[in-house]
VEXVEXLUM-172316 format. One record per residue: residue in three letters; x negated, y negated, z of N, C-alpha, C in turn; residue number from 1. Coordinates in steps of 0.001 Angstrom, whole numbers, padded with zeros to 6 digits. Layout:
<sites>
code/nu/nv/nw/cau/cav/caw/cu/cv/cw/pos
ala/X/Y/Z/X/Y/Z/X/Y/Z/NUM
...
</sites>
This chain:
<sites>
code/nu/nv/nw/cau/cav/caw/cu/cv/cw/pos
unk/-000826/001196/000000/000000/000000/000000/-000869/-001259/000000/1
unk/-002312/-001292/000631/-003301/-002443/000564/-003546/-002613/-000773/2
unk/-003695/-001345/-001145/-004724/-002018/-002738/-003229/-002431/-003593/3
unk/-002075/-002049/-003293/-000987/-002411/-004440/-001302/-003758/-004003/4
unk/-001225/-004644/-003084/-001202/-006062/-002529/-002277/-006755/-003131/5
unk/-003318/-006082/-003110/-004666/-006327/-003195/-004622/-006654/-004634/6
unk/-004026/-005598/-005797/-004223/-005968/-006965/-003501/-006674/-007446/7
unk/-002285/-006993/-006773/-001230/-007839/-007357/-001572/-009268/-006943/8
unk/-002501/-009597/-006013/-002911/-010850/-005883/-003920/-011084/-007023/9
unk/-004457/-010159/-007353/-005100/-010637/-007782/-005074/-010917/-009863/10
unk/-004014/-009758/-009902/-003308/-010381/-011646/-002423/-011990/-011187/11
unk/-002027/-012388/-009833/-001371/-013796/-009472/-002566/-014840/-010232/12
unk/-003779/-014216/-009730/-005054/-015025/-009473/-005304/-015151/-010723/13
unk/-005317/-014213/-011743/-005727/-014308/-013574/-004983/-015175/-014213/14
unk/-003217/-014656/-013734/-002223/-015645/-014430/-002201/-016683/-014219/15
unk/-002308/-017680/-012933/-002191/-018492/-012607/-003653/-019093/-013061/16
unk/-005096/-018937/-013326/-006013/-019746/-013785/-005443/-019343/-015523/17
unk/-005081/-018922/-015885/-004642/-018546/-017385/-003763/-019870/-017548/18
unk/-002628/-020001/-016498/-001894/-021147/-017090/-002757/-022456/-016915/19
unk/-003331/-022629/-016158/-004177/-023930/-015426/-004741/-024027/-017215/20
unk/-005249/-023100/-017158/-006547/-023212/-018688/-005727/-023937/-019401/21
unk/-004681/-023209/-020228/-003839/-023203/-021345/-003151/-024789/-021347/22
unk/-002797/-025168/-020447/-001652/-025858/-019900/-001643/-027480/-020541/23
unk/-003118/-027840/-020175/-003410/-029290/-020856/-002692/-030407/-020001/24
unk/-002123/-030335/-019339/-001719/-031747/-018276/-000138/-031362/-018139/25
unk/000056/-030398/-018838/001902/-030350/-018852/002295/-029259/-017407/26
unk/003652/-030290/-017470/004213/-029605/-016104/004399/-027852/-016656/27
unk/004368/-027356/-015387/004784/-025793/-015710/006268/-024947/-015398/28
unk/007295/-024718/-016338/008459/-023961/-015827/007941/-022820/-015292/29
unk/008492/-022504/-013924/008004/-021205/-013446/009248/-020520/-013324/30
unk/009512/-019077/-013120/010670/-018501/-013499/010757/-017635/-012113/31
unk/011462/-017561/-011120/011602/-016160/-010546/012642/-015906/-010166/32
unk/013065/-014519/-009651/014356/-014177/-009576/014474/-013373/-008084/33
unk/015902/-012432/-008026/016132/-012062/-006472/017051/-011004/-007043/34
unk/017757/-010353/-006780/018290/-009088/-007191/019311/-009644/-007841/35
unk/019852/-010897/-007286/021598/-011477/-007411/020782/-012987/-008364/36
unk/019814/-013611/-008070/019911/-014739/-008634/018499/-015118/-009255/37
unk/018616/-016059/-010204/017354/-016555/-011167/016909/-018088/-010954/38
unk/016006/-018540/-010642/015527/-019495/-009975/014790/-020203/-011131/39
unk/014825/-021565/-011212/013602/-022474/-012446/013466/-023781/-011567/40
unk/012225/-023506/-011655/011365/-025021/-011005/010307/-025589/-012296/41
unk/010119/-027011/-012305/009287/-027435/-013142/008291/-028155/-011918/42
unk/007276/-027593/-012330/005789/-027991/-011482/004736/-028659/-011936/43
unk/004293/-030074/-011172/003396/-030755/-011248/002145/-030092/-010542/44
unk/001444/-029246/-011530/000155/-028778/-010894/-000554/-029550/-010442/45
unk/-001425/-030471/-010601/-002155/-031682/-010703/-001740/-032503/-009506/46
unk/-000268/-032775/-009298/-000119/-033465/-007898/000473/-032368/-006903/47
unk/000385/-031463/-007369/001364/-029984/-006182/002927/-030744/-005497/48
unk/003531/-030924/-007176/004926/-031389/-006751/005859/-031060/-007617/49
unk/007184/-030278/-006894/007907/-029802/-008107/008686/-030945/-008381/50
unk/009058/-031079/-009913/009410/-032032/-011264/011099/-032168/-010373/51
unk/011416/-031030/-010651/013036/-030634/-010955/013198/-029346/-010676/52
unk/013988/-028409/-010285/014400/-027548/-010152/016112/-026935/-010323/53
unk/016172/-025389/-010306/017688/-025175/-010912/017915/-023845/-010531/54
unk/018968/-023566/-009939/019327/-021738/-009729/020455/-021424/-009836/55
unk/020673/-020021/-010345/021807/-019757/-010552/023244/-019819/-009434/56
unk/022842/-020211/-008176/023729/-020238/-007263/024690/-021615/-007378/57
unk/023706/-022638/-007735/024558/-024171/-008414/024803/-023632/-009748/58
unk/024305/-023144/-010800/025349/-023003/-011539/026281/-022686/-012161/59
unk/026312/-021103/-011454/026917/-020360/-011518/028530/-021096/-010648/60
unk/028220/-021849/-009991/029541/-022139/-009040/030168/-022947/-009917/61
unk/029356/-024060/-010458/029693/-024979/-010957/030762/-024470/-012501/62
unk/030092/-023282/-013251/031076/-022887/-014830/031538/-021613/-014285/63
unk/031934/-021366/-012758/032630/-020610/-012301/032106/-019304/-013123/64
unk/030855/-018731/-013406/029973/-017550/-013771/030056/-016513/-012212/65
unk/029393/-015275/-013050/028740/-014681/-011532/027131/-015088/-011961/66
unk/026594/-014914/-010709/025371/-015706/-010375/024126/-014552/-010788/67
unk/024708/-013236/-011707/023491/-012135/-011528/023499/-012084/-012716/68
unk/023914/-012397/-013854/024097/-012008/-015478/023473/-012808/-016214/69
unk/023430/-012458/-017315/022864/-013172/-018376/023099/-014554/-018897/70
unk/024653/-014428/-018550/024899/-015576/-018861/024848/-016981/-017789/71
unk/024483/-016429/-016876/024605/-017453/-015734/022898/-017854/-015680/72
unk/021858/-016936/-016290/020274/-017458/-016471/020347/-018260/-017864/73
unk/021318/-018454/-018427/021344/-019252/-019629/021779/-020500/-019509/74
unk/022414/-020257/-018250/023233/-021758/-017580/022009/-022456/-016963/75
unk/021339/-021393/-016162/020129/-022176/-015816/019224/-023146/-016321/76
unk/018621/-022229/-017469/018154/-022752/-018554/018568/-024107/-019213/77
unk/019883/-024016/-019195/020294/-025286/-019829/020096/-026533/-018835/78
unk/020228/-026235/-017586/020584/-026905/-016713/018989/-027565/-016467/79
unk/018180/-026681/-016321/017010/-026938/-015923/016162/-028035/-017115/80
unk/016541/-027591/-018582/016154/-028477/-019807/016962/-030080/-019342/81
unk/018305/-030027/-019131/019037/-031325/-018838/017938/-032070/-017604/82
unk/017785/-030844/-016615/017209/-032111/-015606/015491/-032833/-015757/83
unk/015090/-031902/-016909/013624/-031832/-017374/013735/-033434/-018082/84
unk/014763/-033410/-018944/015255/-034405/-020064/014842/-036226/-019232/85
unk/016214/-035843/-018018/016172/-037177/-016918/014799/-037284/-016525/86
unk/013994/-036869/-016389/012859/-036820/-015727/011673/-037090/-016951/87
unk/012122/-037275/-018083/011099/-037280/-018813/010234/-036723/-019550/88
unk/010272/-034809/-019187/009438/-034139/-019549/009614/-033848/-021185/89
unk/009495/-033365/-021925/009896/-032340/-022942/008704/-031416/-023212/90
unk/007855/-031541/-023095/006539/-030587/-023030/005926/-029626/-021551/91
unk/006386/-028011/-021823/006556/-027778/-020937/005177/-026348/-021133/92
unk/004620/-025323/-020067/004082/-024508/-019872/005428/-023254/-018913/93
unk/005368/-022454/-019950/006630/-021260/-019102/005828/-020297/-018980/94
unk/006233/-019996/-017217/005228/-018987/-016137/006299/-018282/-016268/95
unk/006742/-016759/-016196/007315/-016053/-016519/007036/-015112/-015024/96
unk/006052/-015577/-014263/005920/-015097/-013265/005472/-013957/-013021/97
unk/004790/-012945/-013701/004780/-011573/-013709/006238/-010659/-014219/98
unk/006991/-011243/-014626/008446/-010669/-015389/008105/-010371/-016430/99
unk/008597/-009190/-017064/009091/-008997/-018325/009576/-010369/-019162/100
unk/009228/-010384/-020520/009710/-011558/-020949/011230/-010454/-021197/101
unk/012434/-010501/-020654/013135/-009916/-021411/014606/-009711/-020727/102
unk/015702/-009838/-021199/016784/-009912/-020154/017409/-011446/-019828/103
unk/017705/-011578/-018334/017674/-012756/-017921/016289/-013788/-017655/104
unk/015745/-013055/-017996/014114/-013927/-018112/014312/-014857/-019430/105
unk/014290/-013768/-020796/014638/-014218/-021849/015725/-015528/-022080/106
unk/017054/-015282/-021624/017967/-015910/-021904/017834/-017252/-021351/107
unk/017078/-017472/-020052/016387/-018229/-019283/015860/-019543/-020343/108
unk/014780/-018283/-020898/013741/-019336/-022124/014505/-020008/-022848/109
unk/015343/-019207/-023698/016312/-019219/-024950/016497/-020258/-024434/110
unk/017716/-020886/-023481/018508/-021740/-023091/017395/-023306/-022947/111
unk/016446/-023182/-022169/015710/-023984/-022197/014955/-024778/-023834/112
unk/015041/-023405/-024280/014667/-024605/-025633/015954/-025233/-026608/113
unk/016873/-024449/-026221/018083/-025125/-027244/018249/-026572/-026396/114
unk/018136/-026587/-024897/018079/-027791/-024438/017381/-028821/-024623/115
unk/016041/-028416/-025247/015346/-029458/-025814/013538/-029110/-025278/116
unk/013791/-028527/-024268/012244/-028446/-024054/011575/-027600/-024852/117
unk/010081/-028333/-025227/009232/-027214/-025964/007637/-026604/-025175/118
unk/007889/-025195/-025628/006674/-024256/-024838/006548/-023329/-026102/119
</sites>
C-alpha cells in the first residue's frame, strides 16, 4: 500500500512539472471528480490562486440535472467556460488530473470549448 502512494505521488510530481513546462503563463483547468460529482477550477499557478471555479452540485440544481451524469459534467463545462469568459481568460491549460480523458471527463472538455475556451 506504501509504494501504491509512493508511486502515485510521484506520476502527481511528472504531471504536474509537465503542465508547469507546457503551460506558458496560462491559467490551468483542473478537473476532478467524487463518485456522485465533477468538480472544475481554473488555477493561477504563478500566484497559487484559483481564477473561478464550478461543480456539478450548483449546476446540476440549478437545470434541475442529476449531479453524476454526463450531462450534468457538460453543464459544468459550460458553466465553468461562462465564468472563465467574466474573468477574462480564454486561453486555458486542461489537467485532466490523472483521469481517463473519457466519459464525464470528456464531456467536461467538450462543453468547455463550445463555451469558448481554448486548450
Amino acid at each position: 500500500m506504501a509504494n501504491q502512494k509512493h508511486l502515485f505521488e510521484r506520476r502527481r510530481r511528472r504531471v504536474r512539472y509537465h503542465i508547469a513546462r507546457v503551460s506558458g503563463g496560462r491559467p490551468r483547468l483542473s478537473v476532478y471528480r467524487s463518485g456522485k460529482h465533477i468538480y472544475a477550477q481554473l488555477i493561477d499557478d504563478a500566484a497559487h490562486q484559483t481564477i473561478a471555479s464550478a461543480s456539478s452540485t450548483e449546476s446540476a440544481k440549478d437545470a434541475g440535472l442529476k449531479s453524476y451524469n454526463i450531462a450534468a459534467a457538460s453543464a459544468v463545462g459550460k458553466l465553468i467556460a461562462e465564468r472563465a469568459k467574466e474573468k477574462g481568460v480564454k486561453q486555458v491549460v486542461f489537467d485532466r488530473g490523472g483521469y481517463l480523458y473519457h466519459g464525464r471527463v470528456k464531456a467536461l472538455a467538450e462543453a468547455a470549448r463550445e463555451g469558448g475556451l481554448e486548450f
